[in-house]
C-alpha positions as CSV (number, residue, x, y, z in Angstrom):
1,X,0.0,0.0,0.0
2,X,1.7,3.5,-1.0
3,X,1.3,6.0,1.4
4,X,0.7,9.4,0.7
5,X,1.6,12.9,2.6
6,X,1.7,16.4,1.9
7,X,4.6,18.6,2.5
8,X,4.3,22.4,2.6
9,X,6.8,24.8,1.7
10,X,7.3,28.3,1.0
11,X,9.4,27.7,-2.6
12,X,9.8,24.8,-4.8
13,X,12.5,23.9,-7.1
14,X,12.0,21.2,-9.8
15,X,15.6,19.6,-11.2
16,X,14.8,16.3,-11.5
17,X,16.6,16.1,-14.8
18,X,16.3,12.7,-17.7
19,X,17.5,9.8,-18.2
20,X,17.9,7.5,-21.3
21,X,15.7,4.8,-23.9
22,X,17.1,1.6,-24.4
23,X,19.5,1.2,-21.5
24,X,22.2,4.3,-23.4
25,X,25.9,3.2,-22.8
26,X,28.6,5.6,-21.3
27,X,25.1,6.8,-18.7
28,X,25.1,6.0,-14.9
29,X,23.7,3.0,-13.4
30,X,22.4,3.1,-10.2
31,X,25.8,2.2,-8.7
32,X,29.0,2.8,-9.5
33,X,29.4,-1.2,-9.7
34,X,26.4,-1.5,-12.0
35,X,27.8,1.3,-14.2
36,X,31.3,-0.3,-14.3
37,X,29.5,-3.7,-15.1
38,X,27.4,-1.9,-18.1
39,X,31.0,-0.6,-19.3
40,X,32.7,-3.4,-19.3
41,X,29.7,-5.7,-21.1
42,X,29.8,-2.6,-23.8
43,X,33.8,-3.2,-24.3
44,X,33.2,-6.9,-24.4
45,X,29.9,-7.1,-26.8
46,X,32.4,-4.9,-28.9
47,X,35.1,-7.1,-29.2
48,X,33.3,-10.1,-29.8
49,X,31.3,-8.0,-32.7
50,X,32.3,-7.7,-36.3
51,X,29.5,-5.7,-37.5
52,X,28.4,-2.8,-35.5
53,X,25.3,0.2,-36.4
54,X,25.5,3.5,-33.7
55,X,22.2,4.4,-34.1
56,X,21.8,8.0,-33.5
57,X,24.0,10.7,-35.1
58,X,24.2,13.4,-32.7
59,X,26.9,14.7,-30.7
60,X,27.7,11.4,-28.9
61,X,26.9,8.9,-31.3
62,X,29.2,11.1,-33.9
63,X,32.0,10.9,-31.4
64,X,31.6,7.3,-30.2
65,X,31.4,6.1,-34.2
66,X,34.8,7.9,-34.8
67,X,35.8,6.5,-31.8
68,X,35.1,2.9,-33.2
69,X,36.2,3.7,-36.8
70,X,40.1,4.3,-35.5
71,X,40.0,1.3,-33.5
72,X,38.2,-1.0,-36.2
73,X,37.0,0.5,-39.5
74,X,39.8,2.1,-41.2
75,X,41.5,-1.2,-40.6
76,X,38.9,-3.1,-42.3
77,X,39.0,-4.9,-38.7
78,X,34.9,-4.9,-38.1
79,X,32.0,-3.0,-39.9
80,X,30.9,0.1,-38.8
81,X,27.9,2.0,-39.3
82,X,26.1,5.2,-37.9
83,X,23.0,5.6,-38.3
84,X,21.1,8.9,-38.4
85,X,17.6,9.6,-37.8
86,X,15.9,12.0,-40.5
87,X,19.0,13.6,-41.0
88,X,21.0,13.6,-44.5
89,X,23.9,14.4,-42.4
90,X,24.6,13.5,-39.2
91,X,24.4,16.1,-36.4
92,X,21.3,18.4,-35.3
93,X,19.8,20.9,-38.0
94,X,21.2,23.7,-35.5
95,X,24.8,22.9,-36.4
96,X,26.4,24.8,-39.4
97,X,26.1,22.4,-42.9
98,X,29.7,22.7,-43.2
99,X,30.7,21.5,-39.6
100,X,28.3,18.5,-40.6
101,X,29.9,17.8,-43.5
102,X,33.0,18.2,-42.5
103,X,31.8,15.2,-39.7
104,X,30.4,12.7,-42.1
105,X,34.0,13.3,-44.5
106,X,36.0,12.7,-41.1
107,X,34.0,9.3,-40.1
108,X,34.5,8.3,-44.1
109,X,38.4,8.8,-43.5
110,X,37.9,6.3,-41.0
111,X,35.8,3.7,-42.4
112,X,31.9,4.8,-40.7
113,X,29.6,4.8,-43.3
114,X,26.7,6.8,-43.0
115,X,23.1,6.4,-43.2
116,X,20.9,9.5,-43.0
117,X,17.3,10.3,-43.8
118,X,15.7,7.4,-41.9
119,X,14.0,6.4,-39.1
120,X,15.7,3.3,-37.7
121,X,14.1,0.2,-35.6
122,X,15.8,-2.3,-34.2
123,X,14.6,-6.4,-33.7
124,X,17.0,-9.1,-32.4
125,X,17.2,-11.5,-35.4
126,X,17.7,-15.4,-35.1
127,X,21.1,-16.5,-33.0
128,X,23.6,-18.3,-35.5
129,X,26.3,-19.7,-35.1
130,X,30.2,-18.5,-35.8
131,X,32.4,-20.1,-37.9
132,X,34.7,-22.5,-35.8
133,X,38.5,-22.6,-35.6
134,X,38.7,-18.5,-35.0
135,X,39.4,-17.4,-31.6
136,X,35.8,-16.2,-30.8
137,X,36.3,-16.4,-26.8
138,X,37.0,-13.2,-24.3
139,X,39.6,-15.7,-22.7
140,X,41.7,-16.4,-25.5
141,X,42.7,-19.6,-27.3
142,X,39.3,-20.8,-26.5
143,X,38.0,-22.7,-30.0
144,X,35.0,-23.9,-29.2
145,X,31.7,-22.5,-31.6
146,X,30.3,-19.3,-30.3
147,X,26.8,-18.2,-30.8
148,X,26.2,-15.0,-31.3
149,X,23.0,-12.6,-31.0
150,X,22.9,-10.6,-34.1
151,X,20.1,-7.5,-34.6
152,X,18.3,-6.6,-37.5
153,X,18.0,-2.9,-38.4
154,X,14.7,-2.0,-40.7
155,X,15.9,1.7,-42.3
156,X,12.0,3.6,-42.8
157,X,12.5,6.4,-45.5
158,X,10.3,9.6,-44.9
159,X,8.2,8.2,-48.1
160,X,7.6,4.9,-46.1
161,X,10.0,3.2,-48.6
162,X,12.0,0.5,-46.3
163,X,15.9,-1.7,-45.8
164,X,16.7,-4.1,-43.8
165,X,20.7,-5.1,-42.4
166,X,21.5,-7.3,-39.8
167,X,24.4,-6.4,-37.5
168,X,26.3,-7.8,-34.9
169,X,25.8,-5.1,-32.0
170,X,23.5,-2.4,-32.2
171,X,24.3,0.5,-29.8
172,X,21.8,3.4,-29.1
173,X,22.9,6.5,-28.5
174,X,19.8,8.6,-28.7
175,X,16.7,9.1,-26.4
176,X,16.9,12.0,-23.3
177,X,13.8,11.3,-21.3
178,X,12.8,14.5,-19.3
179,X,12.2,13.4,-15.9
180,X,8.5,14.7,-15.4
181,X,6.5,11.7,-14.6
182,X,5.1,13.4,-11.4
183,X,4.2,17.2,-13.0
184,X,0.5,17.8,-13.6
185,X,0.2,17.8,-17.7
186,X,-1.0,21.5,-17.6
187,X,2.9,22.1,-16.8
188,X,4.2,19.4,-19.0
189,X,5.2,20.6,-22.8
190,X,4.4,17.8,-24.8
191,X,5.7,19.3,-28.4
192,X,9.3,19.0,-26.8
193,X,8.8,15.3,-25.5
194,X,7.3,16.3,-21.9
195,X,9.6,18.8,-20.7
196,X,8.2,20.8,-17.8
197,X,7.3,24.0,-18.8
198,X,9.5,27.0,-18.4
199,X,9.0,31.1,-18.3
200,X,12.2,33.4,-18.9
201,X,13.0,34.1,-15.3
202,X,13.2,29.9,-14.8
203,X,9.5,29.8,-13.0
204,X,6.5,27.4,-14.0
205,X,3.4,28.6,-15.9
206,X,1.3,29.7,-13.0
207,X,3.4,29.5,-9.9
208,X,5.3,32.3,-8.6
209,X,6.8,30.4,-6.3
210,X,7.9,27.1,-8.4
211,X,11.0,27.2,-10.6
212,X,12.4,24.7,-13.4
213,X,16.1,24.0,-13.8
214,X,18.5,22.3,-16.4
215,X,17.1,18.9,-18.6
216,X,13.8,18.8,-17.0
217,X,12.9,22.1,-18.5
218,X,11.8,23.4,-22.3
219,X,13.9,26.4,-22.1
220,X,17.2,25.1,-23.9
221,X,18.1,21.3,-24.8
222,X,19.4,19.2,-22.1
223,X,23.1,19.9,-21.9
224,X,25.0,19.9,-18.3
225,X,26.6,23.8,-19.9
226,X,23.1,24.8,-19.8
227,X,22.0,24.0,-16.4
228,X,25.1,24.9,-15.2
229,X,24.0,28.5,-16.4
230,X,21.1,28.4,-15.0
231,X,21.5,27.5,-12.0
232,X,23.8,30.1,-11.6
233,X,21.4,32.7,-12.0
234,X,18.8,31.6,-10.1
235,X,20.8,31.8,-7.2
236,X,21.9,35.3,-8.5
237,X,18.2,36.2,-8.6
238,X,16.7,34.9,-5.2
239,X,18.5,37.4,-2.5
240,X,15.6,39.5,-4.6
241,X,12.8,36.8,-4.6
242,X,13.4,36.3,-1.1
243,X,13.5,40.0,-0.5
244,X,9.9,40.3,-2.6
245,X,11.9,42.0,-5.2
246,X,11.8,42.1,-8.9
247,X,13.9,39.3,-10.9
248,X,16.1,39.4,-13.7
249,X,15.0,37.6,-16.9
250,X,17.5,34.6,-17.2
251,X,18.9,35.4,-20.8
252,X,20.4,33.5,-23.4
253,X,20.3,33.5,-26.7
254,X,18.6,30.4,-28.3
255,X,20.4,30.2,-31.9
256,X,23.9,30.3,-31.0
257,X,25.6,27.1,-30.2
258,X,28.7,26.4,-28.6
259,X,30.1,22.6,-29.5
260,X,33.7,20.9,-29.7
261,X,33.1,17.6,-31.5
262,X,36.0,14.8,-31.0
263,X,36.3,12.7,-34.1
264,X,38.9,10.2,-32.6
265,X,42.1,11.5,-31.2
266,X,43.2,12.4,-34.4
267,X,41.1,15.5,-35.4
268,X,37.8,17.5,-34.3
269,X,35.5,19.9,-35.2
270,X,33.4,22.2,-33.8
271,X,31.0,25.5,-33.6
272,X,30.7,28.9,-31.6
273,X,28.3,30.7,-32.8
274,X,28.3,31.2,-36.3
275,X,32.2,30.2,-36.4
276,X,33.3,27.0,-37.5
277,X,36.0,26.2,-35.2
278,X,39.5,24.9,-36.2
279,X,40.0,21.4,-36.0
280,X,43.3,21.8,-35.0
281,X,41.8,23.9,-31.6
282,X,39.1,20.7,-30.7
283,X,41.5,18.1,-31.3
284,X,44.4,20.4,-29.2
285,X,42.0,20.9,-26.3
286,X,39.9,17.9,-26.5
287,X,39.7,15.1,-28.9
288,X,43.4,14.2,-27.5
289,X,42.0,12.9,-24.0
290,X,38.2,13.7,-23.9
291,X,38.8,15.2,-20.7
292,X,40.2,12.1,-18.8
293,X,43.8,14.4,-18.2
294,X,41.6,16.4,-15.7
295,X,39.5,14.0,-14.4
296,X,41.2,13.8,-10.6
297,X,41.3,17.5,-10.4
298,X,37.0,17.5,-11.4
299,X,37.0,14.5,-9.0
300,X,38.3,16.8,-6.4
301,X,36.3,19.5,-7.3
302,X,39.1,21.6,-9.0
303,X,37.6,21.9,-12.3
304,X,34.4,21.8,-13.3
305,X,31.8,23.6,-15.4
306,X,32.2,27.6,-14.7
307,X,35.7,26.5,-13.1
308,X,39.1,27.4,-14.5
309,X,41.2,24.8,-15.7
310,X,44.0,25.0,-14.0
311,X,47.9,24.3,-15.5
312,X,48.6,22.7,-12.2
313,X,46.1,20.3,-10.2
């Protein structure tokens, strides 16, 4: 039996923020062991696989494809596909055609193919059996025959016309789920897949006293920069609230994006504003480590969003 209280309070803030479809690699668990268990099982479905479709092309499912193509496809070692949704190129429609392009030439370099300008579905298709005498074992020199679950991936054109290929591994790498199972619908927005609804100094529709921060909210998409920002102001802003003052609009300006694309550690690409920027510059201060050169500093709180990066940690 569930059991129900009420709880009153003077000021509410909603920042529940999402989570992912289809069980998304690389995300949290609800441990650290289950999330180390969900890594490793990635790494090992990836060895095992010759044939692998990222389905998704955005930012991650770019980086992670480019990420596969060094290790596997420009060797001719495994297969590798990405997968867009409605896109002819990969990457959102906000992103600059020529950053885009310059993304799907990259992943060519590197053996990704690319398919855009379908909706993809995904089945599991009937276990077969590998070829013996390879080494098909995690434990090495184990010959025995291996059965492996393959996927097949049905490609849906915008005029309905359909493809079918069968892969190995199929990874998802699209699907943020706002986190507003609990909000009455008249706050939900349901034309940007549920988000709660937001006004431009961060409250709710309605409630003077109810505010929305970071992925649960409509305002901007759900990127940790983002409600980083925001929740920056809205601390900012509530010595007024509190006060029974006025409050700054939080602003921010919807079309320009900011984005450093890795495309493996050998080159990037990225965007700020309407500036495409050097590849040379993402691949200098990112693509080379993706961040892991700072992680004990961010681990100790050093560095972080709105933090300096410091040249000694």
């Amino acid at each position: 039996m569930t059991e129900m209280r009420s709880i009153v309070y003077h000021t509410l803030v909603v920042a529940t923020g999402s989570r992912y479809r289809n069980n998304m690699p690389w995300k949290e668990a609800e441990t650290t062991a289950q999330t180390l268990a969900n890594v490793a099982k990635l790494r090992g479905e990836i060895e095992k696989a010759r044939s692998i479709v990222v389905a998704g092309a955005g930012l991650t499912g770019v980086e992670f494809a480019a990420e596969l193509g060094l290790a596997y496809g420009k060797s001719g070692r495994k297969k590798i596909t990405l997968v867009g949704t409605e896109e002819d190129l990969p990457l959102t429609p906000q992103v600059k055609t020529s950053v885009r392009e310059t993304a799907r030439r990259q992943l060519a370099k590197l053996g990704v193919s690319y398919v855009g300008g379908v909706k993809a579905t995904t089945r599991p298709a009937p276990p077969v059996a590998a070829a013996a005498g390879g080494d098909n074992s995690m434990n090495g020199g184990d010959k025995k025959m291996a059965v492996a679950q393959a996927q097949t991936v049905t490609l849906t054109k915008s005029n309905g016309e359909t493809r079918t290929m069968t892969a190995d591994l199929v990874v998802p790498a699209y699907g943020v789920i706002p986190n507003t199972f609990f909000v009455p619908d008249r706050l939900r927005n349901d034309t940007t897949g549920g988000h709660m609804r937001q006004l431009p100094d961060l409250r709710t529709p309605g409630y003077d006293n109810v505010f929305v921060l970071g992925d649960v909210g409509d305002l901007q998409p759900a990127r940790a920069a983002h409600a980083d920002a925001q929740v920056r102001h809205l601390i900012k802003q509530f010595t007024a609230y509190f006060a029974g003052r006025p409050m700054k609009p939080y602003v921010f300006d919807a079309n320009r994006l900011q984005m450093a694309l890795s495309l493996s550690r050998d080159y990037g690409t990225g965007q700020a504003g309407s500036w495409q920027i050097w590849g040379y510059l993402v691949w200098y201060l990112k693509s080379r480590h993706l961040g892991t050169d700072q992680a004990a500093a961010y681990a100790r709180g050093k560095v972080g969003l709105g933090r300096p990066w410091p040249n000694n940690y």
